[in-house]
N, C-alpha and C positions, 0 to 999 in steps of 0.2 A: 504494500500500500504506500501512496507516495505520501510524503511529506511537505506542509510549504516551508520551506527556511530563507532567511532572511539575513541578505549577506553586508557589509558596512564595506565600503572601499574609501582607500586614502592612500595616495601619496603627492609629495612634494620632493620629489628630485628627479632629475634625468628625464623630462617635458611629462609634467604630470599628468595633464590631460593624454597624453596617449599612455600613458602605463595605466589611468584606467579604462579608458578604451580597449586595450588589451585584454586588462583583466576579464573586463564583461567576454571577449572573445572567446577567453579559455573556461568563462564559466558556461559557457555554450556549446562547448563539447563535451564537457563535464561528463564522465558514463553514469549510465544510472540518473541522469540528471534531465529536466528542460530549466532553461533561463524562461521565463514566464514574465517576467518585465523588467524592467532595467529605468531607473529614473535620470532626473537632467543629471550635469555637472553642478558644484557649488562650488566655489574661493571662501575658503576660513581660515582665519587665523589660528596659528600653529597653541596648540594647547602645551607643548613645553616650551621651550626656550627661546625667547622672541627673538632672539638673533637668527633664527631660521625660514626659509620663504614659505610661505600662504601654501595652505592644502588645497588639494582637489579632493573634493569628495562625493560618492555618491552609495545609491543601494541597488542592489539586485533583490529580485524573488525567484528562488529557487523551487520547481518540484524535482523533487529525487529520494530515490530507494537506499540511498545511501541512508546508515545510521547516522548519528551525531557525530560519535569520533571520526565514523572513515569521510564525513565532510569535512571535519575541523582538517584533517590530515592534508587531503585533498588539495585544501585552500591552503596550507602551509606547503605543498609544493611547489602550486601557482606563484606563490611569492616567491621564494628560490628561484625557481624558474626563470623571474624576470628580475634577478639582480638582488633580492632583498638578504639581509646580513641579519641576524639577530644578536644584539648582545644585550645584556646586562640594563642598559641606560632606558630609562621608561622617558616617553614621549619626547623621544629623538626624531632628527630629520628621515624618512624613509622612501626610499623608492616604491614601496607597497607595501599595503597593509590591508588583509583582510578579514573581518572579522567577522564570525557567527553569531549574530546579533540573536534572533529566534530560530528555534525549531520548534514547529507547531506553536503547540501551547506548554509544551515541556516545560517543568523547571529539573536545572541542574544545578547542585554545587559541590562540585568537583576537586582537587587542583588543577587538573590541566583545564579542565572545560566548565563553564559559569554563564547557564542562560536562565531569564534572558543574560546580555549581556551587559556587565556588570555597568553602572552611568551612560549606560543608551538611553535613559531616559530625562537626563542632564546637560545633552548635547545637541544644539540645536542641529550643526551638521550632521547629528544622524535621524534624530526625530522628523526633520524636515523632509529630508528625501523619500522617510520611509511613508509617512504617511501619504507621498505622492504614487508610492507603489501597493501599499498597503489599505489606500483610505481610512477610515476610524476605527483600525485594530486597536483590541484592547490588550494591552503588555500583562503579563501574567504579572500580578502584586507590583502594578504602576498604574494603572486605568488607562483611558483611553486616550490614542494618539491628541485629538485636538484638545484635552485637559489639558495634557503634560506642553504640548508645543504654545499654549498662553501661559505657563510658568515659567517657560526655560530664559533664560539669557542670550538675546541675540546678540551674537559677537561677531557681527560685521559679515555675517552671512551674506553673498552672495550670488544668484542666478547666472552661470555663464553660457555666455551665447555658441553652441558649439556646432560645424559641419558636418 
């Protein structure tokens, strides 16, 4: 039975906008998987260290027969794949970043794996996109997308125009 999951993309380095363009690519071939929508681009400002340039961000909706882990996996290849380094340092600059926002209605709390995911519902660059893909999903122990997107902190989110 398929799942919907709910993917979070970001990066900011090496032409953002096409690494996630990319991204969406490769979540298109995904096995086990359809890409089921894909939302605009956004420009935000980096949430660690403002010496660093403006993210691109956006959301996919995934169906796929994939569990959680072999998603989570999956998408941690996708990032490899396209140049991404993991180390140690939280909200560093990154070539890509993706992350398993929801699955279904699942709650996890894991170590490796935390859904929903964990201040998706804090961040206007992810609540914004999602509810362009998701319209009035209700976050498992958050409510509803349009509550949470009149609470969040808009930090200079913005709409990019893209071809």
């Amino acid at each position: 039975m398929t799942v919907r999951a709910y993917i979070g993309i970001g990066s900011n380095l090496n032409d953002p906008v096409a690494q996630v363009k990319e991204a969406f690519d490769e979540l298109e071939v995904l096995p086990d998987s359809l890409l089921a929508a894909r939302s605009s681009l956004y420009r935000s400002k980096p949430m660690g260290p403002p010496d660093q340039p403006d993210y691109v961000n956006a959301v996919a909706a995934l169906d796929t027969l994939l569990s959680a882990p072999e998603l989570l996996q999956a998408l941690q290849r996708i990032e490899v794949m396209q140049g991404r380094e993991r180390t140690a340092q939280k909200w560093e600059a990154r070539i890509l970043d993706l992350d398993l926002l929801l699955y279904g209605t699942r709650v996890l709390d894991n170590p490796g794996l935390k859904l929903p995911h964990p201040g998706l519902h804090e961040r206007d660059f992810v609540i914004i996109p999602l509810a362009e893909v998701a319209g009035n999903l209700n976050i498992p122990g958050k409510g509803l997308l349009s509550t949470l997107i009149g609470s969040v902190e808009n930090h200079s989110l913005r709409k990019l125009v893209t071809g």
